[in-house]
N, C-alpha and C positions, 0 to 999 in steps of 0.2 A: 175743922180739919187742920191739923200741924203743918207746916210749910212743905216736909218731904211726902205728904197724905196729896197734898195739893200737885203737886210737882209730877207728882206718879200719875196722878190722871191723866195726863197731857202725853203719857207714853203708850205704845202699842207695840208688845212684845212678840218674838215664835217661842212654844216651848215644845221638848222633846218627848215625846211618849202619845201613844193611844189611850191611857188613863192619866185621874190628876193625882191619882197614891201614887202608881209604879213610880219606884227608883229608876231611875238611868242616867247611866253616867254622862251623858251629853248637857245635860242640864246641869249638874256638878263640872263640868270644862267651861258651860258659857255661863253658869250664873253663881257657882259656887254652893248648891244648893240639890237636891238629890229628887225631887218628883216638880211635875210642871205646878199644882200646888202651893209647895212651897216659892214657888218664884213669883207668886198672882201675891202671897202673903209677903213676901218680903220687900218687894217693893214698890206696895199699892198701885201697882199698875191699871190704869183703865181702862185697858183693852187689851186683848191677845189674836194673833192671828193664826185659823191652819193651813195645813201646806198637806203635799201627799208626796212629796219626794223624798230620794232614799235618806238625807240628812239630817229634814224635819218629816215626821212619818206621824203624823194625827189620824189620818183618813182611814179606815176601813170598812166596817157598814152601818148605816143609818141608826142603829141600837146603839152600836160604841160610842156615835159623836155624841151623841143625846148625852149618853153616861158622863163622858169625858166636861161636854158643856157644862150639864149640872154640877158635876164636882168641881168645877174653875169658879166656878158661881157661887157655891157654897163656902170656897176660899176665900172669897172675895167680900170687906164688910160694905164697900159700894160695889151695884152691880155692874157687870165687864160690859162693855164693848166687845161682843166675839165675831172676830169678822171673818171674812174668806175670798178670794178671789175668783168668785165663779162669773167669770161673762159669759161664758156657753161658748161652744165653736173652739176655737184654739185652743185658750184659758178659760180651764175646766179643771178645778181641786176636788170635786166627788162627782165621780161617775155613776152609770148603771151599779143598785135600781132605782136611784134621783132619776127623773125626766130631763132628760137630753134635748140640747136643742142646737139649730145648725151658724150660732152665733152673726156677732151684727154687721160683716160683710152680708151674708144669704138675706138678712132680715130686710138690707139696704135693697137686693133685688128684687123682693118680695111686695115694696113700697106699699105695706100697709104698716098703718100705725095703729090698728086694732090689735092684729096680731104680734105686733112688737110688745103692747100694754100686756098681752093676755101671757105671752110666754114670760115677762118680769115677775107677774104677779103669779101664774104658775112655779115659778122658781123664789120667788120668795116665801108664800106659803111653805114649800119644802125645807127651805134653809130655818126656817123659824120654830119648824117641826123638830129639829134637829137641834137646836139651840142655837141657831146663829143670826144674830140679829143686825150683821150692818153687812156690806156685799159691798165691794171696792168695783164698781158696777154701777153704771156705764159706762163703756169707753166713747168720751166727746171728742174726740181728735180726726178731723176730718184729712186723712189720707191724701196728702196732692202729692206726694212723692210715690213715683212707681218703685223706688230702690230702696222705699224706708226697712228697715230687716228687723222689726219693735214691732209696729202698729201692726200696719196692712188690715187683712180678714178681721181686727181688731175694730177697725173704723167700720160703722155703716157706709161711707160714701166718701168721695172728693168733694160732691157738691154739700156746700153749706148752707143751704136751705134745706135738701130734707135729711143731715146728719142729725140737723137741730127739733126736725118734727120728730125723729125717731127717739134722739134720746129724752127730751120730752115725756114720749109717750110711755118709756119704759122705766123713766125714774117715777110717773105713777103709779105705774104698773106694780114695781118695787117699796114703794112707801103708799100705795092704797092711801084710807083713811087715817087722821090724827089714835092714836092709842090700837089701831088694830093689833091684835094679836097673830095676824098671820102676815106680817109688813117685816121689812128690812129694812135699815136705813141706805138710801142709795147715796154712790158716790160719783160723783162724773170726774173723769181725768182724760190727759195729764195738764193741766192749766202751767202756760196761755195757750197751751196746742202743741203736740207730737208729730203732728203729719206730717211735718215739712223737712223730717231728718233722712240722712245717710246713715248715721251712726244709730248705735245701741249706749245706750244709756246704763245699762247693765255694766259696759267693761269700758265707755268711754265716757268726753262732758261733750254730746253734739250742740252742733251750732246751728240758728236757725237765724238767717238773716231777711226777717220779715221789718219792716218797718210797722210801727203804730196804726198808722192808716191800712198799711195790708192787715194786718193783725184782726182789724174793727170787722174788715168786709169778711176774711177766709176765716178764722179760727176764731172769734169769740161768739157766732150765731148760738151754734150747742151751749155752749157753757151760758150764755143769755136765756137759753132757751129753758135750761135744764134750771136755773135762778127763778127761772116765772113758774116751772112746775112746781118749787118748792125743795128744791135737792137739798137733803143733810148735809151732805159734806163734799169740797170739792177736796181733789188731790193737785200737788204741784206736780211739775217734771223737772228735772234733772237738768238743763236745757240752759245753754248762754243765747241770748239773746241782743244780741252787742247795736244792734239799731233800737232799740228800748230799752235797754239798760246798758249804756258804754263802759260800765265799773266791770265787766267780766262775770261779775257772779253768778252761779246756777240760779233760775230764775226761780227755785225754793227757796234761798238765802238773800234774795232781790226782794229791796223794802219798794224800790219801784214798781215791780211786777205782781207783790202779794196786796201790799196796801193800796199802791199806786190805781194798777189796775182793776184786781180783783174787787179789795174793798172800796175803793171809794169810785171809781167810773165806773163798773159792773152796781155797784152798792149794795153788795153781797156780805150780811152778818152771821152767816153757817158756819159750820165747823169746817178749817182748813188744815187738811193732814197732809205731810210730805211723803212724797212714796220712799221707797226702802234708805233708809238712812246707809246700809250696808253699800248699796252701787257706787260705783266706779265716779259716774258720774256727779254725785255730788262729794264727793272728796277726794277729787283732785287738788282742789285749791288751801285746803284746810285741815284740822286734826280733828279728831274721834271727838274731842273734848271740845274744840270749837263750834263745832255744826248747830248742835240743839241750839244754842244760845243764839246762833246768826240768825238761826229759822225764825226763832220768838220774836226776837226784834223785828225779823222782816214780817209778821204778823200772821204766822204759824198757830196754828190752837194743839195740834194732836201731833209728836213723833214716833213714826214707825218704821222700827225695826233698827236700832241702833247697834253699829256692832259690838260695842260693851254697855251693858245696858247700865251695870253700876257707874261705870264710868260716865256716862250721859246723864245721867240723874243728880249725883254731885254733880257735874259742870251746871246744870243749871241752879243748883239750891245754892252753891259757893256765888253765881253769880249775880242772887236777889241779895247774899249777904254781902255783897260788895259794895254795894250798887248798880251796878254794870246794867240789872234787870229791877224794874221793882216788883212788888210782889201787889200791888194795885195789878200790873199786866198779867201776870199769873194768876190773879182772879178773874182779869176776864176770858182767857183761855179755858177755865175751870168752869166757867159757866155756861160756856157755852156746849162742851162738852154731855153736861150735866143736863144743860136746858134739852139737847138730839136724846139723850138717853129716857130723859121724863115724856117727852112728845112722842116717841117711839114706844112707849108703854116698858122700855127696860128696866128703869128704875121698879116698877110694881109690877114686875112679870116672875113667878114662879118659876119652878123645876117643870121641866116639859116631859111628857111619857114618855120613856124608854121603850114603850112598846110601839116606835114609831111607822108609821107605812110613809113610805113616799111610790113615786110612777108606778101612781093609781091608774088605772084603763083611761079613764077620761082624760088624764093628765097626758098618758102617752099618747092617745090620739086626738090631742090638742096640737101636739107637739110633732106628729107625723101631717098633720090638715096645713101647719102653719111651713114645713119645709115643703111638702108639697106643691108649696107657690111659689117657689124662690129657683130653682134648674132653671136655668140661662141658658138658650141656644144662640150660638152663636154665626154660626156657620154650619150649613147643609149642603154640599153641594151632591149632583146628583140625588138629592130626595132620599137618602141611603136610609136614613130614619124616620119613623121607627123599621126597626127591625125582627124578626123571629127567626136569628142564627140556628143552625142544628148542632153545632161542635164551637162555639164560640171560647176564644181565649183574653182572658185580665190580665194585662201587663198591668202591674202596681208598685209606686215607689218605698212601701207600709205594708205589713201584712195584715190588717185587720180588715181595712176597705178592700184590699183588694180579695180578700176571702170572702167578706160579707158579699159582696157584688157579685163573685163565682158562684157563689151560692144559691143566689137570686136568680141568675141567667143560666144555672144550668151548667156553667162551663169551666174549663179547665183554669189553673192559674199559672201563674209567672211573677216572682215578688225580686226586685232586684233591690235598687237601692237609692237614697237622694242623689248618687251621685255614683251611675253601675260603671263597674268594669267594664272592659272589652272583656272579660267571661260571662258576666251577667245578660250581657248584650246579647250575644252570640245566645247563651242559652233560651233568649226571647223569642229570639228571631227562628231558633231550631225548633221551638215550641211553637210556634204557627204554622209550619208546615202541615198540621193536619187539619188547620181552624178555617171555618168559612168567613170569619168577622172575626177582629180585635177591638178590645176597648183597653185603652190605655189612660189611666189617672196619672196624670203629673201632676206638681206639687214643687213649684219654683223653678219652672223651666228654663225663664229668663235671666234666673240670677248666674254671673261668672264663674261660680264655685261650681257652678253644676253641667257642667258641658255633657256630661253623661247621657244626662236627659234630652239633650236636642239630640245626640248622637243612635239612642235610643228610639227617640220619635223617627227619622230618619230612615232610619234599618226597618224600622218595620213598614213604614209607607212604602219602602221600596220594593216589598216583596208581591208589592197588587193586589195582596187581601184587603178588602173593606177596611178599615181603620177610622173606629168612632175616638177622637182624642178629647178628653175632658181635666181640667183643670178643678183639682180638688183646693187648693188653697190662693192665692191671688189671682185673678182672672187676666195679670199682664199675658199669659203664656198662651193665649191666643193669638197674639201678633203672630206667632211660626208658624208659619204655613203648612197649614194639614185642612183639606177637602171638608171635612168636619169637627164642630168646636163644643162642645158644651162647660157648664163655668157650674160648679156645684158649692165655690168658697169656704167648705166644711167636709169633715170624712166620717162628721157623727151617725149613728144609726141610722135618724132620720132622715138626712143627707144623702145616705147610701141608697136606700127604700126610695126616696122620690128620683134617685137617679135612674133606679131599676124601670120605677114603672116609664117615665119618658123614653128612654130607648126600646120599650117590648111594646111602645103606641097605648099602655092600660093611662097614662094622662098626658096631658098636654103642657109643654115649657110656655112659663107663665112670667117668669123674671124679666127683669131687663138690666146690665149693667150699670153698676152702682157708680163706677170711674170710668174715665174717657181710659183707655188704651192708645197710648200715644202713637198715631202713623198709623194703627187698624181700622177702631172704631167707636166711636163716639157714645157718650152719656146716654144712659135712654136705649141701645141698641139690646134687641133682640125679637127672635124668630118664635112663629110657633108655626102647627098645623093642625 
């Protein structure tokens, strides 16, 4: 391999298009080059990521990725790294008819680790069907911040003990057997821990002021844990950590944090990939052209997602010609690389059928058995549940959940907003006047931005109707006082269906909360009947 052959492996690009012929011009603006294709050939990249949003738009159905995959693959004279962000639950890049599942807050409530393995390994089987072979997946960051606006539903739990069983279980789950063919490589992130921010990392560099010894006890059990299972590859975070590393650095560009910690007191030799070179967060301190190079040093294997990817690639080839880097360290990033893709069966893995099925019957009621467990009751007062309303009304912040649930129970809807007017309001509350029972999904009740929604929850309590209130995404939003609580930490399909049958009494709330709820109620809490 030539120095820039080498150099290309160690990056992880997005390209524009649902095919790898189609021209688009998006690809000509970021890579100077006119189909995703030509960007996998031109600058031996060893991995490519897909996305399904309106700017990078890969995703449509299980037929086209397969196409799309094969054709990047046939580009390519090593073969890719194709990865994708599917944790389930929140961050979800292919939806339905992929099998769904109600991500690893619900999985935290559910506290089995069978079912966490079987839903990875159900979800990797599909992704590998598809072409995709590595899943930026599990998220190890254990949640102690009620205010994190990143992680949350993201984290199984606060507690790091069973963050650490679960991700565990699910990076088996994920990588199965050495050479399986129906395995992904998993990734556990955001190392040394995300849980503990205010900020997003997306648009800012959050601060996390743990010390070393908090570090040991809260935020390294998963990523230990997720090392003893065998994890491919960890990801860094964006993240200053100034009681561990006082130089300032994002602890991706921290030779403290990557070597310091990770390799040498963790004694982790997998592939380390930085998350999005693009965020806010690691380039505030630095230029476009310095990053990669800070990353390698600090003992970086894989960069992904740079926001000039030519420009990234020389800065590191100018800087093994320099010296700055030597190209001995660029070998051992490339091997290792190389080593997750040969152990993963990518290196000797063919073109996958385009004629692919995914959420197969067994798959979706794998995946309905396993949300099933996870509805968290929190508060019952008066017994009100279960219920069999005759005119029931869904107040919903989303219209999908709240339509799927209408749908389910029979009853009318009401879809406002994360954060409803006083029209949206008013139209809720006029919309109950005919209803025997409300069921209200919130979805960030507690956050400042969203005053709507306690204003909302409010209005309708006060009206005397029954009011079953349920939190579909972090389960702080039980603290506000409503007579009844249930915590569902997901709005997927199956999410919705296990919410239905716990309020109509066809199953029983089997969860228990995954985080203390500060001033409510404690680890471990929940009801059944």
């Amino acid at each position: 391999m030539s120095l820039e052959e080498k150099v290309g492996q160690l990056f992880v690009t997005w390209v524009h298009g649902q095919s790898a012929n189609e021209p688009n011009p998006n690809n000509i603006r970021d890579f100077g080059v006119s189909t995703a294709a030509e960007v996998v050939k031109k600058f031996h990249v060893g991995g490519v990521i897909y996305f399904n949003n309106a700017t990078r738009d890969n995703v449509d159905t299980p037929k086209q990725i397969a196409a799309l995959s094969n054709g990047l693959q046939k580009a390519s004279r090593i073969p890719l790294a194709i990865s994708t962000d599917q944790e389930m639950g929140l961050v979800t890049r292919i939806g339905p008819p992929a099998t769904q599942f109600p991500g690893n807050m619900a999985l935290g409530a559910g506290r089995s680790t069978k079912n966490a393995e079987e839903a990875a390994r159900i979800t990797a089987t599909e992704l590998r069907a598809m072409g995709i072979n590595q899943d930026f997946a599990p998220d190890a960051d254990v949640n102690s911040n009620p205010a994190n606006p990143v992680i949350g539903v993201r984290s199984y739990s606060s507690d790091p003990k069973l963050a650490a069983e679960l991700v565990a279980a699910q990076v088996k789950g994920y990588e199965q057997k050495m050479f399986s063919p129906n395995a992904v490589a998993a990734t556990a992130k955001h190392f040394p821990g995300h849980g503990d921010t205010k900020d997003d990392s997306h648009t800012s560099l959050p601060v996390v002021n743990r010390t070393v010894e908090e570090w040991r006890k809260i935020d390294a059990p998963p990523f230990k844990a997720a090392i003893r299972a065998g994890v491919d590859s960890i990801m860094t975070a964006h993240i200053q950590t100034p009681k561990i590393d006082p130089t300032g650095e994002p602890s991706t560009l921290s030779h403290r944090v990557v070597t310091g910690l990770l390799r040498e007191e963790l004694r982790y030799d997998g592939v380390i990939i930085t998350d999005a070179l693009e965020m806010a967060g690691v380039r505030k301190l630095h230029t476009d052209a310095e990053i990669p190079v800070l990353a390698l040093k600090a003992g970086v294997d894989q960069l992904l997602m740079p926001v000039d990817l030519n420009l990234a690639i020389n800065s590191v080839v100018a800087a093994v010609r320099s010296g700055e880097l030597t190209e001995r360290r660029i070998d051992q990033s490339v091997f290792r690389v190389l080593k997750m893709k040969f152990l993963r069966g990518i290196l000797s893995a063919g073109p996958v059928d385009e004629n692919v099925v995914v959420g197969t019957k067994p798959h979706l009621e794998a995946a309905q058995r396993i949300a099933d467990r996870t509805i968290t009751a929190v508060r019952n007062d008066g017994n009100v549940l279960p219920f069999q309303p005759k005119k029931a009304l869904v107040v919903g912040t989303s219209d999908v959940p709240a339509t799927a649930l209408a749908t389910r129970l029979n009853a009318a809807k009401q879809v406002t907003a994360v954060n409803p007017t006083a029209a949206q309001i008013q139209a809720a509350v006029n919309a109950a006047t005919d209803s025997d029972a409300i069921v209200v999904l919130t979805n960030g009740l507690t956050q400042a931005t969203r005053p709507g929604q306690k204003e909302l929850l409010n209005r309708l309590l006060a009206t005397g109707k029954p009011v079953v209130a349920v939190a579909t995404g972090v389960p702080y939003d039980v603290a506000h006082n409503a007579p009844v609580w249930l915590a569902t930490y997901s709005t997927t399909g199956p999410g919705i269906e296990a919410l239905a049958k716990v309020l109509l009494g066809q199953a029983k709330p089997q969860g228990k909360l995954p985080v203390d709820v500060p001033g409510a109620y404690p680890f471990g809490h929940g009801l059944s009947w």
